[in-house]
TORNU-540854 format. One line per 10 residues: their letters; for each residue x, y, z of C-alpha. Coordinates in steps of 0.25 Angstrom, whole numbers, m for minus. Each point is the difference from the previous one (the first is absolute). Layout:
<nodes>
A) X/Y/Z  ...
</nodes>
This chain:
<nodes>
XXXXXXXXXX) 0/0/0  5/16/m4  m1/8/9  0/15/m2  3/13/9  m9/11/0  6/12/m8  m8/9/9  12/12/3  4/3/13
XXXXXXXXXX) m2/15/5  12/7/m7  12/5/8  5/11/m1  13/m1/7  8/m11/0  6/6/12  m4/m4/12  2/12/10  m3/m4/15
XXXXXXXXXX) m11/10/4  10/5/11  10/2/m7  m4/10/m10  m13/6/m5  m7/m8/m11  m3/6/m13  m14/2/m3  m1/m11/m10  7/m10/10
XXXXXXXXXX) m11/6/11  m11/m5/m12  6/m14/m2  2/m2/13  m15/5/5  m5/m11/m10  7/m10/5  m1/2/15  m18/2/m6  0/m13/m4
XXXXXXXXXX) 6/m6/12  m8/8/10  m11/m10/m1  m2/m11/11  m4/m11/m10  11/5/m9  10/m1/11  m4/m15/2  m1/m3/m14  15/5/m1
XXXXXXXXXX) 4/m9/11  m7/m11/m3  5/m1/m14  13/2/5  0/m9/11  m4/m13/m8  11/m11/m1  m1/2/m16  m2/15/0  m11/0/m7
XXXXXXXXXX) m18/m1/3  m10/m3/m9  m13/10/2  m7/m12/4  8/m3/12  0/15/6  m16/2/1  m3/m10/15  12/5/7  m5/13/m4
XXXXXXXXXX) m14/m1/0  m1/8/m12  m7/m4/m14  9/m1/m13  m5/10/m6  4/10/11  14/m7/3  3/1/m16  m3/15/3  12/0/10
XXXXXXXXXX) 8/m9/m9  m1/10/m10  2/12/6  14/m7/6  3/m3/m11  m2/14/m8  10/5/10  11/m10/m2  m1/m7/10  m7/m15/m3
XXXXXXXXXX) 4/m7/m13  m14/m8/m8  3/m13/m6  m13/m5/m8  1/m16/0  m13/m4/m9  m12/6/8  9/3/12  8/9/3  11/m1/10
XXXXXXXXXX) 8/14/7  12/1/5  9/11/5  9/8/m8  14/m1/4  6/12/5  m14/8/2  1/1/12  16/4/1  m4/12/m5
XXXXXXX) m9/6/10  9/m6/11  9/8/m6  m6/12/1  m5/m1/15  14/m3/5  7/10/6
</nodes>
C-alpha cells in the first residue's frame, strides 16, 4: 500500500532565526509566526492531541484512536488535527481511507528555542 503525505504548507516562517524572547526584541514578522504557532497550541484538546501523538511508541495516531480518550467525535478531533497541522506542527499521512498524523520533526525545537532565555 502507497502512502502519501498531506502537502498542506505549514505556516511560513519568517525567520530562520531563532532569537530567544529575552535575549533581544523579535521583529514584528517573527511576533506574527510566533503568535500562530503559540494559537494553535493554546487549546486543551490540542495540547493533548500534540502529546499523544508524540508519545505513541510508533509516533504516530490514527483519528480513530484519538476520539475515546478524548471523548471527542471525528469530525471535531479532524478540526484540531487540521489546525496543527496548518501550523506546522502534525504531519498527515492518508493510508486508504485512513489517515495516520505524526509529529514533524524539529516543530517544536523552534519555539523552545525562542522561550529559552
Amino acid at each position: 500500500m502507497v502512502s502519501t503525505v498531506a502537502t498542506v504548507p505549514p505556516v511560513q516562517r519568517t525567520s530562520a532565526r531563532c532569537v530567544p524572547l529575552l535575549k533581544e526584541p523579535i521583529t514584528a514578522a517573527q511576533a506574527v509566526d510566533l503568535a500562530q504557532l503559540l494559537k494553535a497550541l493554546a487549546d486543551p484538546t490540542r495540547l493533548r492531541l500534540v502529546s499523544m501523538v508524540a508519545a505513541r511508541e510508533d509516533g504516530e495516531a490514527c483519528v480513530c484512536e484519538l476520539t475515546e480518550p478524548l471523548g471527542l467525535t471525528q469530525p471535531t478531533i479532524s478540526h484540531h488535527l487540521k489546525v496543527l497541522i496548518d501550523a506546522g506542527i502534525l504531519a498527515r499521512d492518508k493510508r486508504g481511507v485512513w489517515a495516520y498524523y505524526a509529529l514533524v520533526p524539529g516543530a517544536l525545537d523552534a519555539l523552545a528555542a525562542i522561550l529559552t532565555t
